[in-house]
C-alpha positions as CSV (number, residue, x, y, z in Angstrom):
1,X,28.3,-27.1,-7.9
2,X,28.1,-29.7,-4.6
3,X,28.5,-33.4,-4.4
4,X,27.5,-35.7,-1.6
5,X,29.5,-37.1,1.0
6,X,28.8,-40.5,-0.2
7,X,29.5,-39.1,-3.6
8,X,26.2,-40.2,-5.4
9,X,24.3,-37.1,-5.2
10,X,25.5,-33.7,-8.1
11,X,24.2,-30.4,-7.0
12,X,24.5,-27.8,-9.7
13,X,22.6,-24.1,-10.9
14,X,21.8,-24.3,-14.7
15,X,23.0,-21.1,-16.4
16,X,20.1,-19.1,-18.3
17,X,18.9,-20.9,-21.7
18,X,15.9,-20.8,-24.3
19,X,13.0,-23.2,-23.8
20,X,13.2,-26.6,-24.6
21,X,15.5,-30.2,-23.6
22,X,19.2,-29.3,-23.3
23,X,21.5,-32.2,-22.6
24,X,23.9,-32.2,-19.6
25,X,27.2,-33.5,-19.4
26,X,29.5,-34.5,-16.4
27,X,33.1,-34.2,-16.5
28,X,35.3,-35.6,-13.6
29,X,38.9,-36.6,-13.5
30,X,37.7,-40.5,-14.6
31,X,36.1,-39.1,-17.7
32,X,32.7,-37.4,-19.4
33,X,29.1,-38.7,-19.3
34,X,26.3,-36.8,-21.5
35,X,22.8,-37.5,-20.6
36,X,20.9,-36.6,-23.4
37,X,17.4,-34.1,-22.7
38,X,18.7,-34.2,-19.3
39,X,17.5,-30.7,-18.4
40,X,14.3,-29.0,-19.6
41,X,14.0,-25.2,-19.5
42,X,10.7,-23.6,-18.9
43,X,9.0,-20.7,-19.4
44,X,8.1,-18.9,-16.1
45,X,4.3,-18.3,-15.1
46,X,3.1,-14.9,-14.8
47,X,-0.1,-14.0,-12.9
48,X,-2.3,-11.6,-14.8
49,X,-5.0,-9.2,-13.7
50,X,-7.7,-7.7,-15.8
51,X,-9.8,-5.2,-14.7
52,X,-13.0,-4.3,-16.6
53,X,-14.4,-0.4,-16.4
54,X,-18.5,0.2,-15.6
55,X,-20.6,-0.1,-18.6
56,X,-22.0,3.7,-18.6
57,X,-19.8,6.1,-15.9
58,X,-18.3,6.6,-12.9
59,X,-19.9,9.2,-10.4
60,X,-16.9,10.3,-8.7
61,X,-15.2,11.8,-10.6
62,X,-17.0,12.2,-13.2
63,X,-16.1,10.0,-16.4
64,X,-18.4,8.2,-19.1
65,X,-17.6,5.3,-20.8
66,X,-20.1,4.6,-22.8
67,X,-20.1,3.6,-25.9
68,X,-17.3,1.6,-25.1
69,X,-16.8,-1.8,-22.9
70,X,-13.1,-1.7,-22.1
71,X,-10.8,-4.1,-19.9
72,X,-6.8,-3.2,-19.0
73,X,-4.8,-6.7,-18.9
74,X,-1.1,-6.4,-16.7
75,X,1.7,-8.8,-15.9
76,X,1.1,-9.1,-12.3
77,X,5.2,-10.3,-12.0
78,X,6.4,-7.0,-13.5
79,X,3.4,-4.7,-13.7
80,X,3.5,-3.8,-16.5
81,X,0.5,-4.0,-19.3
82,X,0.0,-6.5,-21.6
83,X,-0.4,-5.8,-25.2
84,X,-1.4,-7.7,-27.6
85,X,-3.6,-10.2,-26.1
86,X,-7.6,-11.2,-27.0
87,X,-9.8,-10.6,-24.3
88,X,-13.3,-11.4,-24.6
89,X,-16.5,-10.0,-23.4
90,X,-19.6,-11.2,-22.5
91,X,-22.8,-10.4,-21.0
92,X,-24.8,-13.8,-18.8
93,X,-24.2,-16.3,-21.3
94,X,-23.7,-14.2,-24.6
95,X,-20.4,-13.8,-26.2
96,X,-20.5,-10.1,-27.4
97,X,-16.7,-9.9,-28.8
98,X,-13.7,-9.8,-28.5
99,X,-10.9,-7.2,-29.0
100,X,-6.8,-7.1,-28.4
101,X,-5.1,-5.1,-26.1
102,X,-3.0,-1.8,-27.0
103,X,0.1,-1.0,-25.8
104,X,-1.6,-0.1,-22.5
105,X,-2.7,-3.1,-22.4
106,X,-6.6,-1.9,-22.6
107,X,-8.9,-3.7,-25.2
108,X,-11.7,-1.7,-26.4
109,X,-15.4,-2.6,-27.5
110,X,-17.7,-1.0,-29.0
111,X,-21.0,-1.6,-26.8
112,X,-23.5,0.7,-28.7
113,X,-25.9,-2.3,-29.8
114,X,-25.5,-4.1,-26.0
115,X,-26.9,-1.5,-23.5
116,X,-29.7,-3.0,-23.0
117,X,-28.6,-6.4,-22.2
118,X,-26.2,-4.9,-19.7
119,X,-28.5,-3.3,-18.1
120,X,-30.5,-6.2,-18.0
121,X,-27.6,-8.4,-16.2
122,X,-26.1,-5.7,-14.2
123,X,-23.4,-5.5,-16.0
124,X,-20.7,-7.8,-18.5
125,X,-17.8,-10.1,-17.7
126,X,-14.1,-9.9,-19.4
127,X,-11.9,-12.7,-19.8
128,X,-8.4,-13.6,-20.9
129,X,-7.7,-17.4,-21.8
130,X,-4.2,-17.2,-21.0
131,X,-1.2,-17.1,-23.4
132,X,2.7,-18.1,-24.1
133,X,4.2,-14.9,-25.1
134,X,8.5,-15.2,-25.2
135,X,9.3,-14.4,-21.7
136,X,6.2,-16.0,-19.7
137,X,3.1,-17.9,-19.8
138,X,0.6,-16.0,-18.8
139,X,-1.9,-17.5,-16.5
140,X,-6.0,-17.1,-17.3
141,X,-7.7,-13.7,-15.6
142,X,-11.3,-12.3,-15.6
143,X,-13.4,-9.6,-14.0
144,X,-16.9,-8.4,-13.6
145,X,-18.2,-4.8,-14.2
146,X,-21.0,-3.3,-13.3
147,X,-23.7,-1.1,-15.1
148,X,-22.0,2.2,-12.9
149,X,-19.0,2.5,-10.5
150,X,-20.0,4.1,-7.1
């Protein structure tokens, strides 16, 4: 903690605490003062990144996906996956589903019925809306893929 030279000015670093309006009191050797909600602890933001795979397969090497539309969601802060979260998809301006992440962070759907309109669009969009999980708040992410990965 740091005060001033003209005494008017407290400098302090909060120690770690939950969410939320904590009061903070200062002592000194003329006596106590509490300002009530003084502080607020946040939540910090975490970037996200989702990244959708190619409707049908990629060439090299090769890998099909179909019948599945699938988009991975990670914690750009730590790098780690996100599980647990709704992504939806959609193809131009139709919502074809939705579908939570694993524990890989990878939500899965089932794209049997929508070849045709991907291939019509040139693919289908992912998108996460953004979430408050314990630790974070995850910020909004979305990605494009195409009908097949070069």
């Amino acid at each position: 903690m740091s005060v001033n030279a003209a005494g008017t000015q407290l400098t302090a670093t909060t120690p770690p605490g939950a969410p939320g309006p904590v009061d903070v009191t200062v002592t000194t050797p003329g006596g106590s003062v509490t300002l009530t909600n003084g502080f607020t602890y946040v939540l910090p933001v975490h970037a996200t990144t989702l990244i959708a795979t190619p409707a049908l397969t990629k060439l090299f090497p090769p890998h099909v996906y179909f019948p599945f539309l699938t988009a991975t969601l990670t914690d750009q802060v730590t790098g780690l996956p996100v599980p647990g979260q709704t992504i939806v998809f959609t193809i131009g301006s139709n919502l074809m589903g939705t579908a939570v992440t694993d524990a890989q962070g990878t939500a899965r759907l089932n794209e049997t019925l929508l070849l045709s309109l991907i291939l019509l669009h040139g693919g289908y969009d992912a998108s996460f809306a953004g979430a408050t999980t314990a630790t974070a708040v995850l910020s909004p992410s979305s990605a494009h893929a195409g009908v097949i990965e070069p």
